[in-house]
ZAGUBA-782570 format. One line per 10 residues: for each residue x, y, z of C-alpha. Coordinates in steps of 0.25 Angstrom, whole numbers, plus 2048, in hexadecimal, padded with zeros to 3 digits. Layout:
# ZAGUBA-782570
X/Y/Z  ...
***
This chain:
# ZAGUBA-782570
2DD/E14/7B8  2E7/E21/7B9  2F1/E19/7BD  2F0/E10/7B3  2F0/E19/7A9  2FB/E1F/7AF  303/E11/7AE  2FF/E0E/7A1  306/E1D/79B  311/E19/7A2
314/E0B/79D  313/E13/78F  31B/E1C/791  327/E15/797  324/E07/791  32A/E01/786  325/E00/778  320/DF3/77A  319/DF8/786  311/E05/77F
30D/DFE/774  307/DF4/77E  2FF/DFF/786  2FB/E03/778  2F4/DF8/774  2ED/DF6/782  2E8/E04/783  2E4/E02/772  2DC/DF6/778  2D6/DFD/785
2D1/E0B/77A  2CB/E01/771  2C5/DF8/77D  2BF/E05/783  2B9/E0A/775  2B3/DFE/772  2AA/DFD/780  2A6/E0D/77B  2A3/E09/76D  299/DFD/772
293/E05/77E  290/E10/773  28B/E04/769  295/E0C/75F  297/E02/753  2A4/E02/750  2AD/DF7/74C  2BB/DFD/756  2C3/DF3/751  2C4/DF8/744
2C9/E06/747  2D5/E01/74D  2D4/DF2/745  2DE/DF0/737  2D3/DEC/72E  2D8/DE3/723  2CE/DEB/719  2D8/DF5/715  2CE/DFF/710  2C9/DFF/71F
2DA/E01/723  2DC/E0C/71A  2D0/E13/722  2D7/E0E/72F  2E6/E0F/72E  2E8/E12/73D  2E4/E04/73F  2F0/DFF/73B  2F7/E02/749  2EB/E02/74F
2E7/DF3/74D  2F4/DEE/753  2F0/DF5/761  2E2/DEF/761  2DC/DE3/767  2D0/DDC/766  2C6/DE2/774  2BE/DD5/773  2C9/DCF/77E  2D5/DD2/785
2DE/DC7/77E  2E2/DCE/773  2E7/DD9/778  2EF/DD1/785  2F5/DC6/77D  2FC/DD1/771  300/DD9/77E  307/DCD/785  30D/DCA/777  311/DD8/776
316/DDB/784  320/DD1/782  325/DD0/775  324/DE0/774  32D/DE1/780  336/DD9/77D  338/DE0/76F  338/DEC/775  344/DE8/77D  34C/DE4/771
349/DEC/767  343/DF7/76C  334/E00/76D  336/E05/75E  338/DFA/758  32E/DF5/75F  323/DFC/75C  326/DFD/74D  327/DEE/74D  319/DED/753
312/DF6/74C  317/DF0/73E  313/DE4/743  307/DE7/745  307/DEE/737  30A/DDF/731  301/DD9/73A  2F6/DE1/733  2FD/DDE/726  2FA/DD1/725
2EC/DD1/72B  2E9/DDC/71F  2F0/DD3/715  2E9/DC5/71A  2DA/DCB/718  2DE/DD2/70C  2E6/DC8/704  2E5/DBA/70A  2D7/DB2/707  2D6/DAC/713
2D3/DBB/71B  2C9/DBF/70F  2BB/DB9/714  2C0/DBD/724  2BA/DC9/72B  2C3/DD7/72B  2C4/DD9/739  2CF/DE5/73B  2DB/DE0/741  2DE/DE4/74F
2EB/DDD/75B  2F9/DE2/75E  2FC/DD2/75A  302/DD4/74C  30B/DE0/753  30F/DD8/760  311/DCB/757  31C/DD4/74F  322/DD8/759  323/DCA/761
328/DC3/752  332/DCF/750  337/DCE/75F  338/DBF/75D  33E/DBF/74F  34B/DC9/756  34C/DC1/761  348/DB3/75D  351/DAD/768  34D/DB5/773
349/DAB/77F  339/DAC/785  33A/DA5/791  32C/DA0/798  32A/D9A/7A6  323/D8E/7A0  32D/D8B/797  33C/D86/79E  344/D8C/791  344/D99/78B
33D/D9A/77C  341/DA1/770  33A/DAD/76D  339/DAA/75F  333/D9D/762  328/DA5/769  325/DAE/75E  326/DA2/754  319/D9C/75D  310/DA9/75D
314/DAA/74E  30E/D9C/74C  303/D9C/754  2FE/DAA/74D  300/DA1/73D  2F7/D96/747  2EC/D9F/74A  2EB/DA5/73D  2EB/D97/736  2E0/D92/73F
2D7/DA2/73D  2D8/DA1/72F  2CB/DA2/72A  2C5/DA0/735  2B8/DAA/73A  2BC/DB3/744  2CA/DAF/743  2D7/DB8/747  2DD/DB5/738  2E1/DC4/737
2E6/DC7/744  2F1/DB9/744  2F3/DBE/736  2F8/DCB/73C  301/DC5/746  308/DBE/73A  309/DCA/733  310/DD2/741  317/DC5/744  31D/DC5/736
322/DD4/736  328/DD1/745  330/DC6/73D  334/DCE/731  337/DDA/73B  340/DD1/744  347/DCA/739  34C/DD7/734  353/DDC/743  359/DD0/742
360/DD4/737  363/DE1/73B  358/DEA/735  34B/DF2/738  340/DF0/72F  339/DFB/739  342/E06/739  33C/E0F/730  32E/E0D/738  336/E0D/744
33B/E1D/73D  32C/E1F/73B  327/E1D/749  332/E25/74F  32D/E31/746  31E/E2D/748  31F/E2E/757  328/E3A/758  31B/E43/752  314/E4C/75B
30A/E44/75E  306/E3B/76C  311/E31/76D  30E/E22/76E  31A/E1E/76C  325/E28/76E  32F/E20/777  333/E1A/76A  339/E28/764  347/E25/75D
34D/E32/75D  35A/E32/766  35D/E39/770  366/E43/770  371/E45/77C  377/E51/77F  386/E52/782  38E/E5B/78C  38C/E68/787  380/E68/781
384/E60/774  37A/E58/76E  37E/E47/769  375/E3F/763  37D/E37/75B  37D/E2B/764  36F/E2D/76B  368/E21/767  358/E1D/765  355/E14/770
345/E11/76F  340/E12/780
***
């Protein structure tokens, strides 16, 4: 178990951005798991879900504000699926974006993807009549996070090649991200109104997906919507407090010439 343990710091602290905020969710989903046997053996009666849930309620969100980052962490502990399948997604797409545009970019993408995700949960049970007679479960799934990130990676790189072993040519990766896009708009169609129905959560996915397409659009052209947040994040985790995240620091380093004379003027950022 030690070893284990040990392994798993380890991973975090020398893996890549795409790789932390993977342990993170993992270890989020194992606390929770681990809480909820207490709870029940103890017969507490208490919904957990909802202290880590987005709750479309705003008066209940207002009361909760931390479960805005917290819900996009979480997964339903009623199975393994939903935590596997947005971890393979992520794994992969996370990676890859990683490699191309770096860790910081990456997290800021990820977690105003997630931010929209919520976004148009909130605005579909508040606003459309379709969601007004359906039960307020709080939101909760890295989906809407991962789904922006894939759709941004893919809206960058749209002719990046996917090659498959089944499959004898390679395929676009816009093509791929084109299919999950539709198959979310299908689910939602079919869930619409529809008792105990995922209408929120593949509302969500649109809402990350959408932002991954704006956000991808916009590099395309040459600029980043994020970099104020990107700003805001570097101070954040330059505090002096328990560093999550602190292989994303911007500040350049400093290189010290013969002599003792100090240049910075062509040390660069270069997220680890």
């Amino acid at each position: 178990m030690n070893s284990l343990l040990e392994k798993l710091k380890t991973q975090y602290k020398t893996g890549s951005m795409a790789i932390k905020l993977l342990i993170v969710n993992v270890v989020f989903f194992a606390l929770t798991a681990v809480i909820s046997i207490i709870f029940k053996l103890f017969s507490f009666n208490i919904n957990l879900s909802s202290l880590y849930g987005a709750s479309p309620d705003w008066q209940i969100l207002l009361s909760r504000p931390w479960t805005l980052v917290t819900y996009m962490f979480a997964h339903d502990l009623s199975g393994i699926s939903h935590l596997l399948w947005n971890m393979v997604l992520f794994y992969f797409a996370g990676t890859f974006f990683v490699h191309k545009q770096g860790s910081k970019k990456l997290l800021s993408v990820y977690l105003v993807g997630g931010f929209f995700g919520f976004l148009a949960f909130f605005i579909g049970y508040n606003f459309l009549p379709a969601f007004n007679n359906a039960s307020q479960f709080p939101l909760i799934g890295a989906s809407a996070a991962v789904i922006a990130v894939f759709v941004a990676g893919g809206t960058i790189y749209p002719n990046h090649p996917l090659k498959f072993t089944f499959i004898a040519k390679p395929i676009k990766l816009s093509y791929i991200v084109g299919g999950v896009i539709l198959l979310d708009v299908i689910r939602l169609q079919t869930s619409i109104g529809v008792e105990g129905g995922n209408a929120g959560g593949w509302l969500s996915h649109l809402g990350g997906a959408a932002f991954g397409f704006y956000y991808g659009n916009k590099v395309r052209q040459g600029k980043n919507v994020l970099s104020s947040f990107e700003k805001f994040l570097d101070k954040l985790f330059s505090l002096d407090f328990p560093r999550w995240f602190t292989t994303i620091s911007t500040k350049p380093k400093m290189k010290v010439k013969k002599g003792g004379k100090v240049n910075d003027k062509k040390a660069k950022a270069r997220p680890k």
